[in-house]
N, C-alpha and C positions, 0 to 999 in steps of 0.2 A: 263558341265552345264552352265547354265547362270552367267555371271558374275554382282555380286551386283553393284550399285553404288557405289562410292564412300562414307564415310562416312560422315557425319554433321561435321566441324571441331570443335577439344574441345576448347573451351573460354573460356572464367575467366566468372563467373556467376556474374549479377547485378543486380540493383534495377529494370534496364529499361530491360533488360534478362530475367526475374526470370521465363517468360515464352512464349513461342512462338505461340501467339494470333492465328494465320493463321492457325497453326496445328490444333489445339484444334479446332477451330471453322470448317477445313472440315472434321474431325476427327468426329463433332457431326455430323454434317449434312448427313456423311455416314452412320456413327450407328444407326441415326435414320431409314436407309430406309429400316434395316435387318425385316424381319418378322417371319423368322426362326433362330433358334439358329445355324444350322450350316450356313447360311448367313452372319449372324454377326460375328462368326468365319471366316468366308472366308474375310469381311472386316478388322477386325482385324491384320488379317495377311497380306493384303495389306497395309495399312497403315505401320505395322513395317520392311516390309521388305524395303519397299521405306527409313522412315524416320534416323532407325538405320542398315541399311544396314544388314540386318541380310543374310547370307544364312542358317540358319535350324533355327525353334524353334518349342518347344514343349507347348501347355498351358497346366497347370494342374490344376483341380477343387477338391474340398475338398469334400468327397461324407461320411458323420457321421465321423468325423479325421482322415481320409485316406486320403493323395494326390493323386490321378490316374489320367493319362494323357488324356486328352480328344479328342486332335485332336493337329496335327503337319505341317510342313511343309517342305519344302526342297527347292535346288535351279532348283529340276527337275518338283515339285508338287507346285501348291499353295495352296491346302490344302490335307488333308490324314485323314482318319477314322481311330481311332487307334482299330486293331485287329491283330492276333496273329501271322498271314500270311503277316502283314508288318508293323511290329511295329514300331514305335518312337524311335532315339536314345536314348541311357540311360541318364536321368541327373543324375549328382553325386546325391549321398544318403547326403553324408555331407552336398551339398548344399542347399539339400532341406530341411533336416533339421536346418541348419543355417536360413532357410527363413522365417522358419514356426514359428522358436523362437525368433525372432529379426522383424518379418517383416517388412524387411530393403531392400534395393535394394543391390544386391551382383554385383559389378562390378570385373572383371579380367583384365587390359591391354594387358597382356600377359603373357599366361597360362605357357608355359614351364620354366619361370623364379620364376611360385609362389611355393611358399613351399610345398605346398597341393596337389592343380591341374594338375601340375607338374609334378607328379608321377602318374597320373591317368590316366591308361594304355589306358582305351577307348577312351579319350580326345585325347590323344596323335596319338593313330592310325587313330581318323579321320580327324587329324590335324587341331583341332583348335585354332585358334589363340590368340582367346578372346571371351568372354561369357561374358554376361550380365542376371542376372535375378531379374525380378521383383516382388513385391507383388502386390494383384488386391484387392483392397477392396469394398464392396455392405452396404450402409448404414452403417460402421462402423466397419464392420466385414471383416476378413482376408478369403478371400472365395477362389482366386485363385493366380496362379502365371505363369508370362512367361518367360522363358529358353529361352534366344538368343544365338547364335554361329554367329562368322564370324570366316570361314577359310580361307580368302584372304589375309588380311592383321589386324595385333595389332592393336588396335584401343580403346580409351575411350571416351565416352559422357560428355562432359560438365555438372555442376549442373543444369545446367537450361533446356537443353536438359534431361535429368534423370528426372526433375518434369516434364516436357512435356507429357512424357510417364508415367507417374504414374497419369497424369488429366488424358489422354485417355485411361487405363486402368480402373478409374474409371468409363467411360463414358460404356466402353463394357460391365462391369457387370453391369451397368444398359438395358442396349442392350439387353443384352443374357438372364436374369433374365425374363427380359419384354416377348422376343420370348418363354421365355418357358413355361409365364402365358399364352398367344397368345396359343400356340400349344394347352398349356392342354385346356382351354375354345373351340380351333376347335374340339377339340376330343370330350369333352363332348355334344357339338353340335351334332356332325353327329353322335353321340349315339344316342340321344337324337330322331334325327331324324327318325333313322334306328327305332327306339321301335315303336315311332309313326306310322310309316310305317306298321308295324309287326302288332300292334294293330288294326289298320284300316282292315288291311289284315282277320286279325282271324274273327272279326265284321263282313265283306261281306260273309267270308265263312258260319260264323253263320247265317247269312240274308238268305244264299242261300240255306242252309241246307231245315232253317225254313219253304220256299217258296216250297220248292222241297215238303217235309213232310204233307202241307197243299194240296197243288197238289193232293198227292195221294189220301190225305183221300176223297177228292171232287170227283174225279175218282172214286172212292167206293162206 
């Protein structure tokens, strides 16, 4: 498969650090031009596999406080539907409930030295080396979250690299929230329009009927 870039090196985070202006700003610019939600998904997952070198992540959305995985990627796919016929690596269960109660960014350096992770047989066999996951949040609320893997090389983000990713996680759930007003507003449309059509239809057949029935009687 493709090999990621290299990583962002970690730095000491600072005042003039705290965030990576250039990201965020083509980060928006991108998001904004999604018009479907899985669009902005498929941007999304450009941007991180570029910025935190990720090779797999999975995002996951909160559907009534269920987490379920929405859509993935890998370093053979840039994006994937998640269905039953090719699912999404598993994320820990720990982890995501660590996310969901803390939502807090869960970073790993290096998985096979954590206490946890460590021993978690699926991690292990698809040899990861480091995961990172994130919380997403929409107007204030904990809505989603993204699973990173890199299986190439240990690797950790800088603080200010970590807020980076947590502004343009922001940014996507406003993205993906938008496309999915966008989608529902086309739907109601081209219902909308379909009836009109339907309508108009019934109308000429009623017109024709009428025309035909006065016909005859004039005929008689």
């Amino acid at each position: 498969g493709r090999a990621p870039a290299a990583a962002p090196a970690a730095t000491p985070a600072t005042a003039s650090t705290s965030l990576e202006v250039d990201v965020v700003l083509s980060a928006t610019e991108a998001l904004a031009r999604g018009r479907e939600p899985q669009q902005v998904q498929r941007i999304l997952f450009g941007l991180v596999r570029r910025y935190a070198a990720a090779d797999c992540g999975v995002l996951l959305w909160r559907e009534e406080d269920q987490w379920q995985p929405a859509a993935w990627f890998s370093d053979a796919h840039e994006w994937r539907a998640v269905d039953d016929a090719d699912p999404p690596p598993p994320v820990p269960p720990a982890l995501v409930r660590s996310l969901a109660a803390q939502s807090m960014p869960v970073q790993v350096a290096a998985v096979r030295d954590h206490p946890a992770y460590g021993r978690d047989a699926d991690l292990l066999a698809r040899g990861v080396k480091s995961l990172l996951a994130l919380p997403i949040f929409s107007r204030g609320e904990h809505r989603g979250m993204l699973y990173l893997e890199n299986r190439q090389v240990a690797t950790q983000l800088a603080e200010h690299q970590l807020d980076t990713l947590k502004v343009v996680g922001q940014q996507f759930a406003v993205a993906f929230e938008n496309a999915h007003i966008n989608a529902h507003l086309e739907h109601l449309v081209e219902a909308r329009t379909q009836a009109l059509h339907h309508e108009v239809e019934v109308r000429r057949s009623a017109e024709r009927a009428a025309e035909a029935a006065s016909r005859a009687k004039t005929d008689f």
